[in-house]
C-alpha positions in Angstrom: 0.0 0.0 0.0 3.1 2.3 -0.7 1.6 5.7 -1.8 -2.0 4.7 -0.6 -2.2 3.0 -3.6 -4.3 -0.4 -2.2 -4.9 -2.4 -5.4 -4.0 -5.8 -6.0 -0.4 -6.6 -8.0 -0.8 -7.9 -11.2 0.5 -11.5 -9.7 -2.1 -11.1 -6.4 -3.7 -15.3 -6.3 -7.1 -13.5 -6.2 -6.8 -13.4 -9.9 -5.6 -16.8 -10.6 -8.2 -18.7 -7.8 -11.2 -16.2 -9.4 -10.7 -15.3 -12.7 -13.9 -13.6 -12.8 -12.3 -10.9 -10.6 -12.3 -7.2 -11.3 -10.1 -4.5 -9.6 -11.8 -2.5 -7.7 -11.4 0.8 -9.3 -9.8 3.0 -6.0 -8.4 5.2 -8.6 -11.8 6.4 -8.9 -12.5 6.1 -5.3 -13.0 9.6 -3.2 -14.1 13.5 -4.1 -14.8 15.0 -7.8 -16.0 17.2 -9.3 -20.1 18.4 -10.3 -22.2 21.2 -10.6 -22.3 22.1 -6.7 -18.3 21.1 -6.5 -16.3 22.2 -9.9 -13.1 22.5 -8.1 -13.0 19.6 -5.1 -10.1 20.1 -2.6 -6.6 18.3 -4.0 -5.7 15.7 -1.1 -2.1 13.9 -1.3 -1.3 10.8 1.0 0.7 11.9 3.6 0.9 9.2 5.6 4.4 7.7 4.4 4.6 3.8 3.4 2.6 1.5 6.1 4.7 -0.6 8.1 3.8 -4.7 6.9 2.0 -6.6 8.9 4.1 -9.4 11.0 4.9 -12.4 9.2 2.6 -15.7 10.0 5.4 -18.5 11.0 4.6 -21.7 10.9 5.5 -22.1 14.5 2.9 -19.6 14.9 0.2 -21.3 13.1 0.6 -24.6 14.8 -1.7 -26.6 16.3 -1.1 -28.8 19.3 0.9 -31.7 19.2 -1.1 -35.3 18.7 -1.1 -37.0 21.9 -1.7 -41.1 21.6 -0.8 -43.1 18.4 -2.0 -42.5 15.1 -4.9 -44.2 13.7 -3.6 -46.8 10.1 -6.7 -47.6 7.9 -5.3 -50.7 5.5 -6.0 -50.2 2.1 -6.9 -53.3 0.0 -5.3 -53.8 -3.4 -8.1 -53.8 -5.7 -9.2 -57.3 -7.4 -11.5 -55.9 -10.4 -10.7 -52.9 -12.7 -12.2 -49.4 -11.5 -14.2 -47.0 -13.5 -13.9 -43.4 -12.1 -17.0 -42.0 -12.8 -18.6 -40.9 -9.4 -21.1 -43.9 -9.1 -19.9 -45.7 -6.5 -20.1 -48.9 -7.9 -20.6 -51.8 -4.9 -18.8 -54.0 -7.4 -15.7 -52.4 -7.9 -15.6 -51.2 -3.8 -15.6 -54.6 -2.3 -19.4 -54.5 -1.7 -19.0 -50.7 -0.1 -19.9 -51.8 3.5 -20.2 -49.5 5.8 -18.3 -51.4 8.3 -15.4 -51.3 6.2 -15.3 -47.5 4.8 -12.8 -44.6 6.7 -15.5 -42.6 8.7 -15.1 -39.2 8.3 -17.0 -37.9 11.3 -14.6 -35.3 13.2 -14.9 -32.2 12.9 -11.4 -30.3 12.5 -11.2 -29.2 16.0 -12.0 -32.8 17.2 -15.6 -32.8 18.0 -17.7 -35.5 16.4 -20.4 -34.5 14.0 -23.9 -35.4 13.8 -24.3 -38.6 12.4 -26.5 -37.4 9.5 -24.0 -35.5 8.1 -20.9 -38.5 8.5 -19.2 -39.1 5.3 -17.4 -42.6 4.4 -14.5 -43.1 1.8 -13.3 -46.8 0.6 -9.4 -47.0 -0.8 -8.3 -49.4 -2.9 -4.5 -49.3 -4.6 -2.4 -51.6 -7.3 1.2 -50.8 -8.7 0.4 -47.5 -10.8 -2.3 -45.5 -8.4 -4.4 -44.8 -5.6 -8.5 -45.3 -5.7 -10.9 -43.7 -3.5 -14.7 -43.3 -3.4 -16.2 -41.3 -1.2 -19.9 -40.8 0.5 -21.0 -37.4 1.2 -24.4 -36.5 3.4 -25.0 -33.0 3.5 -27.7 -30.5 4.0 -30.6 -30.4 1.7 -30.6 -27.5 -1.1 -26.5 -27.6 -0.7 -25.3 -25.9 -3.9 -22.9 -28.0 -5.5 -21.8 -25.3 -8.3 -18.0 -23.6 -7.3 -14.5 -24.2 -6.8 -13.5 -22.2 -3.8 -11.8 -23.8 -1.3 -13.4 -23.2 2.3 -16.5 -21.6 0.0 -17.6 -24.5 -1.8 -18.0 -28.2 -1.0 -15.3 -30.7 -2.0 -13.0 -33.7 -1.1 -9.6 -32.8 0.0 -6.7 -35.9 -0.4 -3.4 -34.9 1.4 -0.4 -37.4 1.5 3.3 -36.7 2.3 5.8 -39.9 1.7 8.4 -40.8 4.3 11.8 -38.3 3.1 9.3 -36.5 0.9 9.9 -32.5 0.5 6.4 -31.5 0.1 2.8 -32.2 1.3 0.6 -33.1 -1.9 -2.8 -32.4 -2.3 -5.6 -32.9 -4.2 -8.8 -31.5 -4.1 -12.1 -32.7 -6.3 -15.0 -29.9 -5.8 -18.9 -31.2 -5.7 -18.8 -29.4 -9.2 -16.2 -31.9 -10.7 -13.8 -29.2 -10.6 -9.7 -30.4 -10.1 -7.1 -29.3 -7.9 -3.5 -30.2 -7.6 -1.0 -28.6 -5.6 2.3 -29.0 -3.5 3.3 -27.8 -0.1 6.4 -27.6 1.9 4.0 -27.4 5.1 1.1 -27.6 6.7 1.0 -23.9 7.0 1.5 -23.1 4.0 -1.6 -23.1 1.0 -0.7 -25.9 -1.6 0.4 -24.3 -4.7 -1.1 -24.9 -7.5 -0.1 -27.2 -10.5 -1.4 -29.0 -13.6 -3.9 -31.5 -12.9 -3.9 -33.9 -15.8 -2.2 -36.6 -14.3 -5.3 -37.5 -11.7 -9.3 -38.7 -12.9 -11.8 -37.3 -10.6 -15.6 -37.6 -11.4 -18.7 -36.5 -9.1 -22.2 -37.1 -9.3 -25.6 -36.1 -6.9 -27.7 -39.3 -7.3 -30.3 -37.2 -4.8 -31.0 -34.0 -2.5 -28.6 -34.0 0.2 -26.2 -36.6 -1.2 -23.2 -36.2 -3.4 -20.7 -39.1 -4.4 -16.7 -38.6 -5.8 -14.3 -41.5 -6.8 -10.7 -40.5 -7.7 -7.6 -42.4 -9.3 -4.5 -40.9 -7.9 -1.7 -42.1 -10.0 1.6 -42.5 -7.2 4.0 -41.1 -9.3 1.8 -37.8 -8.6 2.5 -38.1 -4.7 5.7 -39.3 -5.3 5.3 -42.7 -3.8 6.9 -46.2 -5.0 4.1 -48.3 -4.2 4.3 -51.8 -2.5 3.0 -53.6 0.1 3.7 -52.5 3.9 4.6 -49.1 3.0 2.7 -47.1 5.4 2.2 -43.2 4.5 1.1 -39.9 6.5 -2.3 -39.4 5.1 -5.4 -37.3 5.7 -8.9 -37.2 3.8 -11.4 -33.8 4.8 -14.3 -33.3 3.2 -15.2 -29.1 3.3 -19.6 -29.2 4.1 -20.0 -25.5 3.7 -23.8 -25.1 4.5 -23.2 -27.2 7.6 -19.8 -25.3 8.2 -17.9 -28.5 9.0 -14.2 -30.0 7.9 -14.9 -33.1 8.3 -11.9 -35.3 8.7 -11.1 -38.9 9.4 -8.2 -38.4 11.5 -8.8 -34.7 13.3 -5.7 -32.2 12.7 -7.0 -29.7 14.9 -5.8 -27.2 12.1 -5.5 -27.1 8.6 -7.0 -30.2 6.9 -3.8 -31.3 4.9 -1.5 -31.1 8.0 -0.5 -34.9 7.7 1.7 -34.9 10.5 -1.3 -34.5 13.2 -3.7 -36.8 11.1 -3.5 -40.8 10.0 -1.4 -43.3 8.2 -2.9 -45.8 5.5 -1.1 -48.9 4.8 -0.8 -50.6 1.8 -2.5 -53.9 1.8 -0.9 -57.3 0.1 
């Protein structure tokens, strides 16, 4: 704001995350001039440059520290082929019983959510990619039409490989909309990247119910695949109307903070 100039730079994310965005004119903000006011007092800024607001450290933006173990959900390898096309197919999940789906009934801060609005995900993997489907329930009349994260429902995926550098994570929005993007920490907002390499597809088969199935290749998370290998994992699922992150494993902060949330474990 150097100058009282408050406009967005040219390379602001505002622009890149809405593209229907438009400045907001402050050039043409303040006095001018009309019949009852031809000449309207000339006004400078004054002020000098602001002084920046402090920095927001990730030590800063941490959340507590897990206390107890960490919960491993085993993912099976998948024995028939799997077509991603958000309708949750029984066939394809292993019969998609309840009893064997990852709840997602926390809410971010830990607090268990009414069971109406419990979603459940089922994971399957073989040697090129990671499968999930996932079950929402949400509020009647929800609006599955944008792409903002935090705005807009969607299903977040969040993994980080032993030694890995970054956080990688993948969001599919109830409108079928895509997001990749990488992180070197949970405090940090994944940035974004092309999207090609991973199939999401969505579908509403009724009011207050929406369904998404994703193929992860592992090459995108930067995982060699094989059995045993266990990685820090964490599925949310934004429910805007209901304001509620829910989570299988509760981070108690932001949703792809693997550290604080669960471990899967790759199946024989």
């Amino acid at each position: 704001a150097a100058h009282g100039d408050f406009r967005f730079r040219r390379e602001a994310p505002v622009f890149r995350h809405l593209p229907s965005f438009a400045p907001i004119p402050f050039e043409k903000i303040g006095l001018y001039a009309d019949a009852l006011r031809p000449k309207p007092p000339a006004e400078r800024w004054t002020g000098g440059p602001l002084r920046p607001l402090p920095v927001r450290t990730a030590a800063a933006a941490a959340a507590p520290a897990r206390t107890g173990p960490a919960p491993v959900y085993r993912v099976l390898h998948r024995t028939v082929p799997i077509g991603v096309d958000g309708t949750l197919d029984p066939a394809e999940w292993g019969g998609a019983q309840p009893a064997a789906a990852m709840p997602l009934k926390f809410n971010y801060t830990g607090g268990e959510a009414p069971q109406a609005r419990w979603s459940r995900a089922w994971l399957v993997w073989d040697g090129e990619a990671l499968y999930l489907a996932v079950d929402n329930a949400v509020a009647p009349g929800t609006k599955l039409d944008g792409n903002q994260w935090g705005t807009h429902d969607a299903v977040e995926v969040s993994c980080r490989p032993p030694q890995a550098a970054v956080i990688t994570v993948v969001r599919l929005y109830g409108n079928g909309y895509l997001q990749l993007g990488t992180t070197p920490t949970s405090a940090e907002e994944p940035k974004a990247m092309d999207a090609s390499s991973v199939v999401g597809k969505v579908s509403a088969p009724g009011p207050g119910r929406w369904l998404a199935e994703l193929r992860i290749p592992f090459h995108t998370l930067g995982v060699d695949p094989a059995p045993g290998l266990k990685l820090p994992f964490s599925l949310a699922v934004r429910k805007a109307a209901d304001d509620l992150w829910l989570m299988w494993a509760p981070t108690l902060g932001n949703s792809f903070a693997v550290e604080r949330a669960g471990v899967i474990e790759l199946a024989p």
